[in-house]
Backbone as ProteinMPNN parsed JSONL, in Angstrom:
{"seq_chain_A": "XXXXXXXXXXXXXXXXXXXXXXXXXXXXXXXXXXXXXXXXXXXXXXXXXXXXXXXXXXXXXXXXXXXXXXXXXXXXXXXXXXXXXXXXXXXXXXXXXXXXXXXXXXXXXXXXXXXXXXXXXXXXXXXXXXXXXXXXXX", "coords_chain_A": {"N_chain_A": [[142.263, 127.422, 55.693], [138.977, 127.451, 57.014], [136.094, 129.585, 56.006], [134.672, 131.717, 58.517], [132.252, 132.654, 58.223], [129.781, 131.259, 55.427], [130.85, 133.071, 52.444], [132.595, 134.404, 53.184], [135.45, 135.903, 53.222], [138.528, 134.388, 53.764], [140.898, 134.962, 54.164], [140.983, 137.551, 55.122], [138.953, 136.954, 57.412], [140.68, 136.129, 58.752], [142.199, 137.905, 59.538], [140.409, 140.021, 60.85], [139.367, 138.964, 62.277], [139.295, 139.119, 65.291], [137.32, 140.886, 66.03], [133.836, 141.287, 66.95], [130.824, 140.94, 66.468], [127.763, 142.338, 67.698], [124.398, 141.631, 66.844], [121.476, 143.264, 67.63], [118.324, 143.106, 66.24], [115.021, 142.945, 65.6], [113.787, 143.091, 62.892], [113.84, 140.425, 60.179], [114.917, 140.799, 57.644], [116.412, 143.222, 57.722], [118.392, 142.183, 59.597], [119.561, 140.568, 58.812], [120.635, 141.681, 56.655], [122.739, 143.622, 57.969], [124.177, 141.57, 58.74], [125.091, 140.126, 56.63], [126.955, 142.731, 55.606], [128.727, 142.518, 57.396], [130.028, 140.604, 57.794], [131.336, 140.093, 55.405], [133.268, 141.92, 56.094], [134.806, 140.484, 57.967], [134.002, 140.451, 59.97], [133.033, 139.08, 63.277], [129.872, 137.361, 64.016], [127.034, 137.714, 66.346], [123.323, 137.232, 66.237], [120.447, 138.066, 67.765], [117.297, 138.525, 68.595], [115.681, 140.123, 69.739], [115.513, 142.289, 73.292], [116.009, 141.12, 75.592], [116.88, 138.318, 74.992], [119.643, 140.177, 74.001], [120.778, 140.923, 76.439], [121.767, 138.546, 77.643], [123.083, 137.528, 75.645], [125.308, 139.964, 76.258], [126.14, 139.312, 78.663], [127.652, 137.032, 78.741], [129.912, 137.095, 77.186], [132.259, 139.534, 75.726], [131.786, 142.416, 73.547], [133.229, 143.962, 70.095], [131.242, 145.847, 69.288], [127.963, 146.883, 69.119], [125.309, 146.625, 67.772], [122.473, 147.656, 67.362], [119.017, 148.087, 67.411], [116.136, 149.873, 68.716], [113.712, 149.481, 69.301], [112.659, 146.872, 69.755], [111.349, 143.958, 70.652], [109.934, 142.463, 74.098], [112.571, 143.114, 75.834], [113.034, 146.663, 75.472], [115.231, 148.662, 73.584], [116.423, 150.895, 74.736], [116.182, 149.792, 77.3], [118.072, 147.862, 76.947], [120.554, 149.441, 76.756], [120.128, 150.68, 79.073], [120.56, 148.763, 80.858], [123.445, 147.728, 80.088], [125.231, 149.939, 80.986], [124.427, 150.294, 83.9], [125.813, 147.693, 84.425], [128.435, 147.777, 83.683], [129.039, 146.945, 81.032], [130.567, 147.99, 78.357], [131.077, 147.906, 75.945], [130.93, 149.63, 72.235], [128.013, 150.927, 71.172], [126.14, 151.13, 68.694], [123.21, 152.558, 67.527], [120.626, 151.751, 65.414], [118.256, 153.017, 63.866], [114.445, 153.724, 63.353], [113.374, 155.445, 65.102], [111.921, 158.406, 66.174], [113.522, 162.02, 65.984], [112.693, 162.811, 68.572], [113.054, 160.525, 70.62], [115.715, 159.899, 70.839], [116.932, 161.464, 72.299], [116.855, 160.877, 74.499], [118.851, 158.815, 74.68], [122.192, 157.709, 76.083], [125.066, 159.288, 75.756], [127.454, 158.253, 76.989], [127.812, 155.61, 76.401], [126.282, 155.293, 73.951], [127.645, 155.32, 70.703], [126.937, 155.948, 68.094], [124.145, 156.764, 65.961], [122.384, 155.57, 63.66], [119.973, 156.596, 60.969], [117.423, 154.6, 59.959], [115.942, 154.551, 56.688], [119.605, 153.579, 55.552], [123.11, 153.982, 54.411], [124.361, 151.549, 52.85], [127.343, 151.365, 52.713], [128.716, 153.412, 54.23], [127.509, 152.551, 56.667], [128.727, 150.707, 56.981], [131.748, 151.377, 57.196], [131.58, 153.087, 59.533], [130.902, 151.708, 61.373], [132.855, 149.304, 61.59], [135.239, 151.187, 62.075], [133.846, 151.894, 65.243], [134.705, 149.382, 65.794], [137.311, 149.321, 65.606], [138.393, 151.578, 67.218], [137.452, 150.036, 69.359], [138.927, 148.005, 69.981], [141.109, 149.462, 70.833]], "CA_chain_A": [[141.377, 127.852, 56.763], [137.693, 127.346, 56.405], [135.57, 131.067, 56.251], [133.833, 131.46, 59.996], [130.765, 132.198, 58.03], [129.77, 131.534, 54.625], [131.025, 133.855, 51.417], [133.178, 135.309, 54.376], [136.823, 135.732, 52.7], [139.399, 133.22, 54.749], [142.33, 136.158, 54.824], [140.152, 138.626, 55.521], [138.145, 136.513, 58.685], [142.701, 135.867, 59.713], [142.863, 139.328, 59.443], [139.872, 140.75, 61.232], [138.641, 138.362, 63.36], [139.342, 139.694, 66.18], [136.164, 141.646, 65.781], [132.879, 140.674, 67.081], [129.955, 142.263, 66.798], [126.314, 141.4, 68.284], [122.78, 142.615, 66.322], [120.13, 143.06, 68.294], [117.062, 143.511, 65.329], [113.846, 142.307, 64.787], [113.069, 142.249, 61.231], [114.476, 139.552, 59.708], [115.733, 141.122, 56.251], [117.699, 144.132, 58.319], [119.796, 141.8, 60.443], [120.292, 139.629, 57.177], [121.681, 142.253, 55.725], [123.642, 144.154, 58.362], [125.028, 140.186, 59.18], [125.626, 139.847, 55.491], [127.804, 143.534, 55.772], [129.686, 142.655, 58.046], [130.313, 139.677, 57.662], [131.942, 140.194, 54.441], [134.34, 142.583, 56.264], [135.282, 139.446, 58.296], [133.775, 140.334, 61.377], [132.49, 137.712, 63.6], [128.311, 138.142, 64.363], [126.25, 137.088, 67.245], [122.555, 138.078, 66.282], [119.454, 137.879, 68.423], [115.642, 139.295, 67.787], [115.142, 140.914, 71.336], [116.328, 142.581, 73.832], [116.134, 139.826, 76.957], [118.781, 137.646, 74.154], [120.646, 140.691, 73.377], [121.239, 141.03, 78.157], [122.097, 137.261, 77.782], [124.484, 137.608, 75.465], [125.915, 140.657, 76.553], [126.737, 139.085, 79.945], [128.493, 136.03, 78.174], [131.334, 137.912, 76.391], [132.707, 141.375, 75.021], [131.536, 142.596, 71.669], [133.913, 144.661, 69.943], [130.318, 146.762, 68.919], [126.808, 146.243, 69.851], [124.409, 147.178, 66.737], [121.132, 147.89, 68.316], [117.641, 148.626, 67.122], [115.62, 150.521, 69.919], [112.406, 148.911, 69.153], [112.678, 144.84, 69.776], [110.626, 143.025, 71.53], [110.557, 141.936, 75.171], [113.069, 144.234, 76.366], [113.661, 147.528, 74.364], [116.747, 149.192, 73.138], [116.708, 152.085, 75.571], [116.42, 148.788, 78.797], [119.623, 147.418, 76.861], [121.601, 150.471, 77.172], [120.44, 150.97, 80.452], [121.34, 147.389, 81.362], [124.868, 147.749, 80.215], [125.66, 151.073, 81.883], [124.015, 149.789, 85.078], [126.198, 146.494, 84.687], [129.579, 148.216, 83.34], [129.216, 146.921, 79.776], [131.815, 148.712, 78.182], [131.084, 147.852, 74.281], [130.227, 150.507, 72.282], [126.541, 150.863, 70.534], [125.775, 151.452, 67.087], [121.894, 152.361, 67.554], [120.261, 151.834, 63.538], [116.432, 152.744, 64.14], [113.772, 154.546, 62.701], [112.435, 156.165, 66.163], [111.972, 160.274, 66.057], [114.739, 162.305, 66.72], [112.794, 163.11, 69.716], [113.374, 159.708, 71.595], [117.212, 159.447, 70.363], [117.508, 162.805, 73.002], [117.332, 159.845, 75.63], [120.321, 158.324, 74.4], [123.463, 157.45, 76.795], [125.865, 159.193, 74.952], [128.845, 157.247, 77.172], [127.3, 154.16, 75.095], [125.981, 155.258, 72.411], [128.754, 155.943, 70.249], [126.652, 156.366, 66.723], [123.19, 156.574, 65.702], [122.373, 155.319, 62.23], [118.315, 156.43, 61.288], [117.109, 153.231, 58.962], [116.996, 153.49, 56.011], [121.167, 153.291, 55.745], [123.785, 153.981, 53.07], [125.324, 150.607, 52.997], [128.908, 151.63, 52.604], [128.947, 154.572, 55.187], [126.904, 151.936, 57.928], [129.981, 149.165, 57.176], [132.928, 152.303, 57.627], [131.308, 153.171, 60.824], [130.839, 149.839, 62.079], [134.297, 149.285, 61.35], [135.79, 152.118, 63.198], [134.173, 151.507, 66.515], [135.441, 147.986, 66.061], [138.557, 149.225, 65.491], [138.243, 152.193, 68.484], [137.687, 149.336, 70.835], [140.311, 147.214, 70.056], [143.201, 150.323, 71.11]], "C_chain_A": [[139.975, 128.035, 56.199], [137.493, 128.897, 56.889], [134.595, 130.61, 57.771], [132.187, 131.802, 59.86], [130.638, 132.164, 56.31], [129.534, 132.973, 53.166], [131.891, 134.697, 52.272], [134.741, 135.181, 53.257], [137.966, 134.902, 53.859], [140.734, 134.616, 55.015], [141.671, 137.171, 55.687], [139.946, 138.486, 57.098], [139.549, 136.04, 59.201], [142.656, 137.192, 59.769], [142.101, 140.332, 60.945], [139.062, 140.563, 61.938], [138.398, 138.673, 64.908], [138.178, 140.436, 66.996], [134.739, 140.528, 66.221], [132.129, 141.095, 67.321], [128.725, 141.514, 67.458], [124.885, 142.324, 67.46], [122.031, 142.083, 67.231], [119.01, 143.611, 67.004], [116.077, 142.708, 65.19], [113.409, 141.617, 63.387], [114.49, 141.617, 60.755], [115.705, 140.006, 58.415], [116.577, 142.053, 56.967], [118.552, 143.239, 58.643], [120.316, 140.468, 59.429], [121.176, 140.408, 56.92], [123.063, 142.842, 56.591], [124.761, 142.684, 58.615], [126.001, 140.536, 57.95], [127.292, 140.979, 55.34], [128.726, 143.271, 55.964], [130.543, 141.385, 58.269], [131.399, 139.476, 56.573], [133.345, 141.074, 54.899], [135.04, 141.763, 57.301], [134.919, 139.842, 59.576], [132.839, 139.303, 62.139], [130.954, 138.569, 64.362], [127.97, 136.873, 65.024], [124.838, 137.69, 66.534], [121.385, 137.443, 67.108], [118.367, 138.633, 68.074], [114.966, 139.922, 68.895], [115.836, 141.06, 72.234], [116.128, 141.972, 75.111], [117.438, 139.037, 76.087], [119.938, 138.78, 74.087], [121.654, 141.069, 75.018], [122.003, 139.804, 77.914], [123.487, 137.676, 77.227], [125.772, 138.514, 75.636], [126.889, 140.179, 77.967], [127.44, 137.94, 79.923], [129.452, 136.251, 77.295], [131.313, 139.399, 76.336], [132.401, 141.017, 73.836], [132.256, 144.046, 71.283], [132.722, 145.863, 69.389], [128.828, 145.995, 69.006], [125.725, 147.143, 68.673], [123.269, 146.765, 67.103], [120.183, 148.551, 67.462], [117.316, 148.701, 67.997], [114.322, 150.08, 70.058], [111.969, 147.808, 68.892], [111.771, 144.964, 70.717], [111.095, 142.561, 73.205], [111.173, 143.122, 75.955], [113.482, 145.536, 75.27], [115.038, 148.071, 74.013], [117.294, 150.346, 74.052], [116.893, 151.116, 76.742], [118.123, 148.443, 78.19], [120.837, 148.004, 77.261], [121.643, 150.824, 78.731], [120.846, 150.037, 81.364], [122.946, 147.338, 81.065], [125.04, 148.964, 80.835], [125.601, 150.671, 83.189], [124.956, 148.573, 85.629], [128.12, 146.718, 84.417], [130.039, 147.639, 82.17], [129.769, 147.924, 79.04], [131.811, 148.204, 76.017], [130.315, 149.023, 73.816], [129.105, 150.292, 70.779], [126.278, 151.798, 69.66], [123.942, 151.753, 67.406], [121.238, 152.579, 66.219], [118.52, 151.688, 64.52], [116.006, 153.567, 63.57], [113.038, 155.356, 63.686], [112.722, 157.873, 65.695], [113.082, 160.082, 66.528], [114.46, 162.74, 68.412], [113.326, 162.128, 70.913], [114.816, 159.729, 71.701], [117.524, 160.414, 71.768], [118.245, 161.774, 74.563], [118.508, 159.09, 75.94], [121.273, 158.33, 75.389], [124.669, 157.763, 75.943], [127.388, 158.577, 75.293], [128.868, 155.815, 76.586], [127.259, 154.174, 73.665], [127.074, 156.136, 71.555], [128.332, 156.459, 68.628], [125.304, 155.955, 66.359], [122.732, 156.628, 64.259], [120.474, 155.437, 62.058], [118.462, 155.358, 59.516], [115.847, 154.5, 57.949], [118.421, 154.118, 55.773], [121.331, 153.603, 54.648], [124.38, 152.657, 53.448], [127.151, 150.376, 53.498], [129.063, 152.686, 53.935], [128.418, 153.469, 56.239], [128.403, 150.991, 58.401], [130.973, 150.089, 57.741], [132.625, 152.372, 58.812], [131.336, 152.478, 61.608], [132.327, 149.733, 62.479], [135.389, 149.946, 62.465], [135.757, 152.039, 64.319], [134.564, 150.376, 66.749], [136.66, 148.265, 66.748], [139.263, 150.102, 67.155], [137.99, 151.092, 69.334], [138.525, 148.623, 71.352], [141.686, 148.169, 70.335], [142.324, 150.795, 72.723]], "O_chain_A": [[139.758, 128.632, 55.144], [138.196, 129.471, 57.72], [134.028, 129.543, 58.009], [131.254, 131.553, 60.623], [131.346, 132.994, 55.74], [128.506, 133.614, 52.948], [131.859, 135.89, 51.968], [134.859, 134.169, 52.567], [137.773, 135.257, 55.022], [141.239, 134.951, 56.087], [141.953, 137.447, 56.853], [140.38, 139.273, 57.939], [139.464, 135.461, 60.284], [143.661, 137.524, 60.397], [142.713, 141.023, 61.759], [138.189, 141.327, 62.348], [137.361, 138.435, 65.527], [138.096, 140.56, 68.218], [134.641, 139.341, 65.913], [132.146, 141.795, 68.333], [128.713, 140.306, 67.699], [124.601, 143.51, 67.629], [121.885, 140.916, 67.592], [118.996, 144.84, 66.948], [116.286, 141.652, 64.594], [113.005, 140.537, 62.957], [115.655, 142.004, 60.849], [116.886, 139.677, 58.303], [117.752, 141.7, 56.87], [119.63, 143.318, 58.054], [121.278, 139.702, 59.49], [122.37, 140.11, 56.898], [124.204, 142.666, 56.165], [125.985, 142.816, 58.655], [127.142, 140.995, 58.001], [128.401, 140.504, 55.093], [129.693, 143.484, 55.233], [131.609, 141.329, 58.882], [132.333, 138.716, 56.827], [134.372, 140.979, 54.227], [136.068, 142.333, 57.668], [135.725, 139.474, 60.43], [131.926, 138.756, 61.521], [130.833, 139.659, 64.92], [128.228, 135.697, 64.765], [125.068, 138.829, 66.127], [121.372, 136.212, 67.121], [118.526, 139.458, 67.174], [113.765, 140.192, 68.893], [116.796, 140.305, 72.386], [116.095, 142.908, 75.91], [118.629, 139.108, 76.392], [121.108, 138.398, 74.112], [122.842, 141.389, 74.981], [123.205, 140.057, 77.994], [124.527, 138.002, 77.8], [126.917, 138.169, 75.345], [128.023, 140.579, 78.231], [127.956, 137.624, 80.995], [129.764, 135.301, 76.577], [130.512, 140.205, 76.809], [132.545, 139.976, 73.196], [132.016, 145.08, 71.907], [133.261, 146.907, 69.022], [128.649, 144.778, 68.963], [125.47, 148.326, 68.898], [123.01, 145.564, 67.184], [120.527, 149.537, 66.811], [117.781, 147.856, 68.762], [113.784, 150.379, 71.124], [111.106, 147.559, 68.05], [111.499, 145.924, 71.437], [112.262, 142.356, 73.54], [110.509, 143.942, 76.588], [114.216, 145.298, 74.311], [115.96, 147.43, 74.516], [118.485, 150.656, 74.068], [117.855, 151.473, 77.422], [119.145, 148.705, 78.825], [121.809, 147.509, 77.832], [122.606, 151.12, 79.437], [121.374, 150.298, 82.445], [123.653, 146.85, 81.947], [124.777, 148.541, 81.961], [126.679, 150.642, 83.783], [125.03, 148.322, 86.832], [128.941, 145.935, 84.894], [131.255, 147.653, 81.983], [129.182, 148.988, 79.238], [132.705, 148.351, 75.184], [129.375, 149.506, 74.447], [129.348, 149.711, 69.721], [126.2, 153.016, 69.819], [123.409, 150.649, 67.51], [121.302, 153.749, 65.841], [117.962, 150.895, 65.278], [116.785, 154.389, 63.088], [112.075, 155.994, 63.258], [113.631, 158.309, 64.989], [113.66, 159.143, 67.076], [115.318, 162.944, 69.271], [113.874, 162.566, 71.924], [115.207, 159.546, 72.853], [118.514, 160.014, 72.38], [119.27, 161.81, 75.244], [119.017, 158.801, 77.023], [121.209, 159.487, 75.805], [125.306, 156.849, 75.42], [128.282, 158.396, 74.466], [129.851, 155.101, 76.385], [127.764, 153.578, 72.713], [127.297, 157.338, 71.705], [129.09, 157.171, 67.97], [125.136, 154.736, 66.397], [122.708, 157.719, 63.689], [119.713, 154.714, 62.702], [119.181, 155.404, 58.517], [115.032, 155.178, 58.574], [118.397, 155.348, 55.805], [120.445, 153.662, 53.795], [124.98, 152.686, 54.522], [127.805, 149.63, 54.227], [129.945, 152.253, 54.676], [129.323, 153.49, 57.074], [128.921, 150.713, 59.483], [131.253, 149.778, 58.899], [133.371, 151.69, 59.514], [131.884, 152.694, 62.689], [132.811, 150.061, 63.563], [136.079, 149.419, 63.338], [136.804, 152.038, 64.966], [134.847, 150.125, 67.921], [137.081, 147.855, 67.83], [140.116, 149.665, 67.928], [138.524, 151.344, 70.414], [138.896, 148.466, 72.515], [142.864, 147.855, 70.164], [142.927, 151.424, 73.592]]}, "name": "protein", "num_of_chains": 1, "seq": "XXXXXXXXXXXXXXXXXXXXXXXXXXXXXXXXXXXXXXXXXXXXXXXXXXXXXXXXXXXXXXXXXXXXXXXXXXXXXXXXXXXXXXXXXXXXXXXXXXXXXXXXXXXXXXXXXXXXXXXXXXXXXXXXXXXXXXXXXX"}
């Protein structure tokens, strides 16, 4: 079995495929890396660079987790959330940003299931990740 993305492990991406996440981020090197993350834990990644792509693709499948920056382009991260609530998007949202804690207050907490402020521990971002994967799939 070929890997579904490269350096991806082939048991791993049989194992844990199931999984599919979506980044919504701007800068280029973040959603490298969170790809790279998670990728390695065999989960399958959609990513987009704004939030008008991140509606699109939301309304063209389920994502077993929706890793969101609040401060894209186009549409923001607070329209996304309020576009899935509004629409009955039902994945749940990782929000990784560097906004104050005052904006976060805005938050949908029936969405937002975990707010990560950038910069990340690597290992603690992937566990978390992980989990609501795993919480969506029961």
């Amino acid at each position: 079995m070929k890997p579904a993305h490269p350096g991806a492990n082939p048991l791993r991406t049989l194992m844990t495929s199931r999984f599919r996440a979506l980044i919504v981020e701007d800068d280029p090197a973040i959603r490298r890396l969170v790809e790279k993350l998670l990728v390695r834990r065999g989960i399958d990644i959609d990513t987009v660079h704004d939030g008008a792509a991140a509606i699109r693709a939301l309304m063209s499948r389920h994502y077993s987790v929706v890793v969101l920056d609040l401060m894209v382009p186009e549409v923001n991260g607070f329209e996304v959330i309020e576009f899935m609530k509004e629409n009955g998007v039902r994945s749940p949202v990782a929000v990784v940003s560097a906004v104050s804690q005052h904006a976060l207050t805005r938050l949908d907490l029936d969405i937002v299931k975990l707010v990560i402020t950038k910069p990340f521990d690597v290992d603690e971002f992937t566990k978390a990740i992980l989990t609501l994967c795993q919480e969506d799939a029961t």
